[in-house]
C-alpha positions as CSV (number, residue, x, y, z in Angstrom):
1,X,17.6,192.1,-241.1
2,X,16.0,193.6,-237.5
3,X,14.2,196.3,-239.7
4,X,12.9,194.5,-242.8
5,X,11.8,191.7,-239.8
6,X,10.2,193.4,-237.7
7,X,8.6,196.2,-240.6
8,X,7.3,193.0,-242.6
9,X,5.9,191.3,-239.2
10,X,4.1,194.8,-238.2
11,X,2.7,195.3,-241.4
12,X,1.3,191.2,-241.5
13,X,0.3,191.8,-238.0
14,X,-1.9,195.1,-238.7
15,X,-3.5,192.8,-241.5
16,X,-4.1,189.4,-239.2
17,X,-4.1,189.6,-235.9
18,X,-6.2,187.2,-234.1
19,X,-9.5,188.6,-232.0
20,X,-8.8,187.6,-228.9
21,X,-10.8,188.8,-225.4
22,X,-7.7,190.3,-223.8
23,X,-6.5,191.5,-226.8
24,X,-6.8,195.3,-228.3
25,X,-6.6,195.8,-231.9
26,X,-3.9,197.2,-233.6
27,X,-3.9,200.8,-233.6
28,X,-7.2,200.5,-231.4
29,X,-7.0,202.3,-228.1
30,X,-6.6,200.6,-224.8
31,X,-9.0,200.8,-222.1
32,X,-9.3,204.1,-220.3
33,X,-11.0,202.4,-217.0
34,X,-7.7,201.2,-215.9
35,X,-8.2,197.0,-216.8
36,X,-6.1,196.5,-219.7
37,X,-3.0,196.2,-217.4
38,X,-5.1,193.4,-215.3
39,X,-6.2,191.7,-217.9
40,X,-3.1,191.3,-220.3
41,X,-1.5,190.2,-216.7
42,X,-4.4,187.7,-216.4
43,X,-4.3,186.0,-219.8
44,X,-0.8,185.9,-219.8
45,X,-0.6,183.9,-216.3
46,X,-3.6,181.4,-217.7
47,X,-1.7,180.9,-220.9
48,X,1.2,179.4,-219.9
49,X,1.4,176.1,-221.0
50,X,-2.5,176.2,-222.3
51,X,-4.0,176.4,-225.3
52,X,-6.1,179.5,-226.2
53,X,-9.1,177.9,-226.7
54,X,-8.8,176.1,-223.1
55,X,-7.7,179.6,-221.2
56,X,-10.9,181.5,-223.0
57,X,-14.0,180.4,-221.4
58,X,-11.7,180.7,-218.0
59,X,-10.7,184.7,-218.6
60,X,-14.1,185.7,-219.6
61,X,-15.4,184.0,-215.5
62,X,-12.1,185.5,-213.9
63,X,-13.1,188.6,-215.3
64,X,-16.7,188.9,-214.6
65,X,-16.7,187.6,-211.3
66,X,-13.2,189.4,-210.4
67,X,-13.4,192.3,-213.0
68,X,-10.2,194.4,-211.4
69,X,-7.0,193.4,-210.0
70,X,-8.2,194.9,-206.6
71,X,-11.4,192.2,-207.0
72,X,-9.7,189.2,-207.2
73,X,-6.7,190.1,-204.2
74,X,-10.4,190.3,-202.0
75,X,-11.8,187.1,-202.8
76,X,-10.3,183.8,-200.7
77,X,-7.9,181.8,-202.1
78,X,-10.1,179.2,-202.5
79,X,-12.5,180.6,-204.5
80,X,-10.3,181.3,-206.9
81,X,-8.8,177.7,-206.9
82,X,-11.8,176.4,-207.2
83,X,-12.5,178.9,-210.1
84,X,-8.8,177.5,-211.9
85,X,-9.7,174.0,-211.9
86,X,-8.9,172.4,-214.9
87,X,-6.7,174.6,-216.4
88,X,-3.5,172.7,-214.3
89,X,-0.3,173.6,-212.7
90,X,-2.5,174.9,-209.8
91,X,0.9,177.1,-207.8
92,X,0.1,179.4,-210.3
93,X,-3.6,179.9,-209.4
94,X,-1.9,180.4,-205.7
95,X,0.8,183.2,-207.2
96,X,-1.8,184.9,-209.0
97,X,-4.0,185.9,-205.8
98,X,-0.2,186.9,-204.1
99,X,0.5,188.9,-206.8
100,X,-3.1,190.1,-207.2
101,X,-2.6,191.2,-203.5
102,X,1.1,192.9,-203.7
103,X,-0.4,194.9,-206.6
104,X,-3.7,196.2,-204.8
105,X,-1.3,197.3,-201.6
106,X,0.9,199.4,-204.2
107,X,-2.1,200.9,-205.9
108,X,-1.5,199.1,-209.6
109,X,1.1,197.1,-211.4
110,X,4.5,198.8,-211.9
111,X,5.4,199.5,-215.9
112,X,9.2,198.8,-216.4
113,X,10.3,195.2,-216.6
114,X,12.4,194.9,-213.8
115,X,9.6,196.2,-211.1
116,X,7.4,193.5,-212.1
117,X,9.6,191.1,-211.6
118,X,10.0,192.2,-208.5
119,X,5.7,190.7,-208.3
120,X,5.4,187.6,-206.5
121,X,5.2,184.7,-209.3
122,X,6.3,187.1,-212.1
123,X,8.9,185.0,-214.0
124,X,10.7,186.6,-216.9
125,X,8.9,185.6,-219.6
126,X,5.3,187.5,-217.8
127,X,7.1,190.3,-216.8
128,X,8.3,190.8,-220.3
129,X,5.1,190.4,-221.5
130,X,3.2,192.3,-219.6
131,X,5.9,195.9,-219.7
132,X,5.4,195.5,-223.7
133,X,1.8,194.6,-224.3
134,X,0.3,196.6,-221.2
135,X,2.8,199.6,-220.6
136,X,4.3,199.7,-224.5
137,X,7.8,199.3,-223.2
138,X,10.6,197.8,-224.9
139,X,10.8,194.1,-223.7
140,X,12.1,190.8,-225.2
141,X,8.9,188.2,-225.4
142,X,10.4,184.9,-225.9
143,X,7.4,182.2,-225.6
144,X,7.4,178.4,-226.8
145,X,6.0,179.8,-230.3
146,X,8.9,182.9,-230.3
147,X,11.2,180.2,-230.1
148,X,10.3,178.1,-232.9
149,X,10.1,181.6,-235.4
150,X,12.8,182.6,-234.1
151,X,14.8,179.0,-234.5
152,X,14.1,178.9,-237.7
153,X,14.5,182.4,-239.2
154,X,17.9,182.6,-237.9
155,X,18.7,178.9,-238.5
156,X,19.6,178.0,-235.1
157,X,21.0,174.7,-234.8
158,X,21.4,174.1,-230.6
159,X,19.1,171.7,-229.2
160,X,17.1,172.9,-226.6
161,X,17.2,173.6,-223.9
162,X,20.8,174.5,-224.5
163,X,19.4,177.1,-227.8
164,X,16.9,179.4,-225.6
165,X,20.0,181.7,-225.1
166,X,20.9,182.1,-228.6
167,X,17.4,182.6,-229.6
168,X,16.8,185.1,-226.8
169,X,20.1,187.3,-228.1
170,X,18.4,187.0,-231.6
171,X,15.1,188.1,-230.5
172,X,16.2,191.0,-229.0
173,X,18.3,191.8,-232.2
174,X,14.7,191.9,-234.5
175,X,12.6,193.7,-231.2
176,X,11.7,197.1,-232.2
177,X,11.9,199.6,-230.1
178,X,8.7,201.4,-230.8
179,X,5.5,199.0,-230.7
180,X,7.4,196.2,-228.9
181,X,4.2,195.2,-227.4
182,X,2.1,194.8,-231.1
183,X,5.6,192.7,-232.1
184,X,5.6,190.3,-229.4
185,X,2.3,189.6,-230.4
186,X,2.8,188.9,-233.7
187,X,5.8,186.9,-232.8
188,X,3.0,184.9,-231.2
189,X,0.2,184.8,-233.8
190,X,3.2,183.5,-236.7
191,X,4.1,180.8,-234.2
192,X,0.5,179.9,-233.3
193,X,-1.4,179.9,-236.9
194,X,1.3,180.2,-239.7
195,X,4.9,179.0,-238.5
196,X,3.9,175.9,-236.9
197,X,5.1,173.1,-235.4
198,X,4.3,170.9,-237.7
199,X,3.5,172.2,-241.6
200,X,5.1,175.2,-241.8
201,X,3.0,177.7,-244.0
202,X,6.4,178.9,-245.9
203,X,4.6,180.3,-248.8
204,X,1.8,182.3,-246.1
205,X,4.5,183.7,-244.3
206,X,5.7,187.3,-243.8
207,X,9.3,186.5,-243.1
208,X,9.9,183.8,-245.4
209,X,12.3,185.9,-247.7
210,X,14.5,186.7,-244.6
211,X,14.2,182.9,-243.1
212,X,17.4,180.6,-243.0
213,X,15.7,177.9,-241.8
214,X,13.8,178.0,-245.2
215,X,16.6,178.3,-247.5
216,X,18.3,175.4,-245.6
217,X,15.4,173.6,-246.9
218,X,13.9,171.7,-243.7
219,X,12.7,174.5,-241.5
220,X,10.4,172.3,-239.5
221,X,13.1,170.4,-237.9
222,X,13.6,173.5,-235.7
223,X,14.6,174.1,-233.2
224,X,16.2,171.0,-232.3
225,X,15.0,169.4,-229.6
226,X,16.4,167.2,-226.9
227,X,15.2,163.9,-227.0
228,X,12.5,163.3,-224.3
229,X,13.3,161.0,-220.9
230,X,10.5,158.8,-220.8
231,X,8.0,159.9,-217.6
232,X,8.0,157.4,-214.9
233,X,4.5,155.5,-214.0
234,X,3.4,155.5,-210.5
235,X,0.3,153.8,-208.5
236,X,-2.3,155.5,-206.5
237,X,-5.7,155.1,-204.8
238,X,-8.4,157.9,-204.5
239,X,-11.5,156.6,-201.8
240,X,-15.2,157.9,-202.8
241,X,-16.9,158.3,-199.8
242,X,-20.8,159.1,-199.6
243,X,-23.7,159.3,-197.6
244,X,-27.0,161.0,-197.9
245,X,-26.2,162.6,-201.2
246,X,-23.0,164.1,-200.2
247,X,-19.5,162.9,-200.9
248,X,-16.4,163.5,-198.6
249,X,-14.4,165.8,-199.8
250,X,-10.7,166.6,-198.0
251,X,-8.7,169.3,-198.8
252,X,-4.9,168.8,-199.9
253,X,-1.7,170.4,-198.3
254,X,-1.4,174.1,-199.0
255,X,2.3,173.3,-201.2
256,X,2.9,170.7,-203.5
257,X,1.1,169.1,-206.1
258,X,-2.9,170.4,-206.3
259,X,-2.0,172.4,-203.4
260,X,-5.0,173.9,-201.7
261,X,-7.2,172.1,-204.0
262,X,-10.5,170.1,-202.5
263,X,-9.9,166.2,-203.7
264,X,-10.8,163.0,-202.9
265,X,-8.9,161.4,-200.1
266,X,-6.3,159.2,-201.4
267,X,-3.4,157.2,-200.3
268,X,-0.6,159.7,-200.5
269,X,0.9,159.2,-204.1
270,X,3.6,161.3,-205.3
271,X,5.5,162.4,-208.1
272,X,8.6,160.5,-205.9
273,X,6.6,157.3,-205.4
274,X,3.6,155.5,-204.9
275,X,1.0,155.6,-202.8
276,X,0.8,153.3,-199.5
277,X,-2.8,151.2,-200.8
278,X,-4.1,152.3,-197.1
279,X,-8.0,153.4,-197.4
280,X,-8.9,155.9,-194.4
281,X,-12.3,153.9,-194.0
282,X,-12.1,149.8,-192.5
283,X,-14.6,148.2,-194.4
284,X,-15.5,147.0,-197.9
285,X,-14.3,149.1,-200.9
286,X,-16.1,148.3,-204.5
287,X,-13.7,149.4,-207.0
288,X,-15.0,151.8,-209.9
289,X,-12.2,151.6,-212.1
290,X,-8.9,153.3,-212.9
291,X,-8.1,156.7,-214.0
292,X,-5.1,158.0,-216.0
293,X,-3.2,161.1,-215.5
294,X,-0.1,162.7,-217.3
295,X,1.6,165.4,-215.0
296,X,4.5,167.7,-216.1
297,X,7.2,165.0,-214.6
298,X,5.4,161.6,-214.1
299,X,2.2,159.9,-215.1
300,X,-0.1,157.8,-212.7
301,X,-2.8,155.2,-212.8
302,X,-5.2,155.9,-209.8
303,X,-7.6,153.2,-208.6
304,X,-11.0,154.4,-207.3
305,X,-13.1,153.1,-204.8
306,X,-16.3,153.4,-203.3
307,X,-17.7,152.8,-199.8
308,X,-21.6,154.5,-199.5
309,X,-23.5,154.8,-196.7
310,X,-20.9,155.0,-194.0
311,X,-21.8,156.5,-191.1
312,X,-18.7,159.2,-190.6
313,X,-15.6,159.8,-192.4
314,X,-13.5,160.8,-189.9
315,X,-10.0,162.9,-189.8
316,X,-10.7,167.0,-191.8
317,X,-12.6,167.1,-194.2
318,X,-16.6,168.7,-195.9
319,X,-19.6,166.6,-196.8
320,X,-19.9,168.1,-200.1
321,X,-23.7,167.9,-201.8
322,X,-23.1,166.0,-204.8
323,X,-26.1,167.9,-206.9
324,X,-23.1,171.0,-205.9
325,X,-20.2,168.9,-207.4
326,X,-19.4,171.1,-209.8
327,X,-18.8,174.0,-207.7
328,X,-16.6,172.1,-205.0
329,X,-13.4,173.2,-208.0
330,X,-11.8,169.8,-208.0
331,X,-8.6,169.8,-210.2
332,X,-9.0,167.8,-213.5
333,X,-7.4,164.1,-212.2
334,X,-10.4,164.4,-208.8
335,X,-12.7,165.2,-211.6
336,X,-12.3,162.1,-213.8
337,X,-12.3,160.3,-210.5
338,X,-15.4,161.6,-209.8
339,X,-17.1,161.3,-213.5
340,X,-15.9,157.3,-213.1
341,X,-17.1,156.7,-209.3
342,X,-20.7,158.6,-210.1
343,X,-21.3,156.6,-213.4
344,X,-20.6,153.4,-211.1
């Protein structure tokens, strides 16, 4: 089965791979100036749980304004958060400048597996990644749309998250050893545009003959998953603050949730609890509205409110110009927060 798989894939692969920016063609060569190792690394880090369409418009400003690795370990931290609002899970905007800086002090990125993981903020699944698509070594890619081909084409019945060790054994059984990089991305493409989640394209596919999950009948019921635990709500308040054309602007805690990020002050909400209701102003708030947020563990309903006009803010903080707003980086929840106190 590992030949005929990973033959019929190739061959489908060759024929439909998707164009993508950080992408080379099959058979095409890769960069000589040294950036394809930077750049697979780069698109690899933004795509984690993100859509392709949300992580292009980011990798095409990452790369012109930081076009080598050795580019973006120069530039401050927070320019580059800034630049990563709105693509989320901001520790990884954090890891990447670490790493970005650990590779610049060894003059590249290592090529086996096992020295990249050795990068700070290289899990297993980039390390993988990044050894088979950038250096051509032999590496098992397991992503959320590996999975789901992989699931089904072997007919594996575990719920996750229990399955990802079966399917990782089964991957590695269909990995070839030569273009393991060109195979990993046509793992990716099947999952992404033929073997969905939803609607399987059966009768498009190039595995379909060798797929259990297909002669079982019901391939889109895998893999199994576990069923969900429902997210728990909590309360916050965020505090627009302005005065001659500027609004306050605080910057958060270096760790934990939209670390490093500018923000809005608020009243110390968490993904443990809720926030205190405390404004760091006396005086009269008018309320703008609520915004809703959906993090990876929790969601929350923040309450905005407005004071304009005050005379100091008090405690650390930066008048920001608000005809500048859009540079100042704000991660996406301080953005609709914005959008709702600015239409007020």
């Amino acid at each position: 089965m590992a030949a005929t798989v990973s033959e019929h894939l190739l061959d489908w692969y060759d024929a439909h791979a998707r164009d993508l920016p950080w992408r080379a063609r099959p058979g095409a060569p890769r960069p000589a100036d040294g950036s394809w190792p930077y750049q697979v690394w780069l698109s690899e880090v933004m795509l984690q749980q993100t859509t392709v369409a949300a992580v292009k418009p980011y990798f095409a400003a990452f790369t012109t304004r930081w076009p080598t690795v050795e580019a973006l370990a120069a530039a401050p931290e927070e320019d580059v958060m800034a630049a990563w609002a709105g693509l989320g899970y901001y520790s990884r905007a954090r890891n990447l400048v670490q790493c970005a800086r650990a590779v610049a002090r060894r003059g590249g990125f290592p090529q086996t597996e096992a020295e990249l993981r050795e990068l700070p903020g290289l899990g297993a699944y980039t390390a993988a990644a990044v050894a088979a698509i950038a250096f051509g070594q032999r590496a098992v890619v397991v992503d959320a749309n590996v999975e789901r081909v992989v699931a089904r084409l072997f007919a594996i019945e575990a719920p996750l998250p229990g399955a990802r060790k079966p399917i990782r054994v089964a991957a590695d059984a269909i990995t070839p050893d030569d273009r393991a990089g060109d195979f990993a991305q046509a793992m990716m493409d099947l999952g992404a545009t033929i073997c969905t989640s939803r609607d399987p394209q059966c009768l498009l596919c190039p595995l379909s003959q060798a797929c259990r999950g297909r002669a079982a009948g019901d391939p889109a019921r895998l893999p199994v998953k576990a069923p969900k635990k429902p997210k728990p709500l909590r309360q916050g308040q965020a505090y627009w603050i302005e005065r001659d054309g500027a609004v306050w602007l605080v910057k958060r805690a270096g760790t934990g949730m939209l670390g490093g990020m500018r923000a809005l002050p608020d009243d110390g909400w968490s993904a443990r609890g809720d926030g205190s209701g405390e404004p760091p102003l006396q005086g009269v708030w008018e309320s703008a509205g609520l915004v809703r947020h959906t993090f990876t563990h929790f969601a929350l309903e923040l309450s905005v409110h407005i004071q304009r006009d005050v005379p100091a803010a008090g405690g650390s903080g930066e008048w920001w110009p608000l005809d500048r707003l859009d540079e100042a980086g704000l991660p996406t929840l301080f953005a609709k927060a914005a959008r709702l106190a600015l239409a007020d």
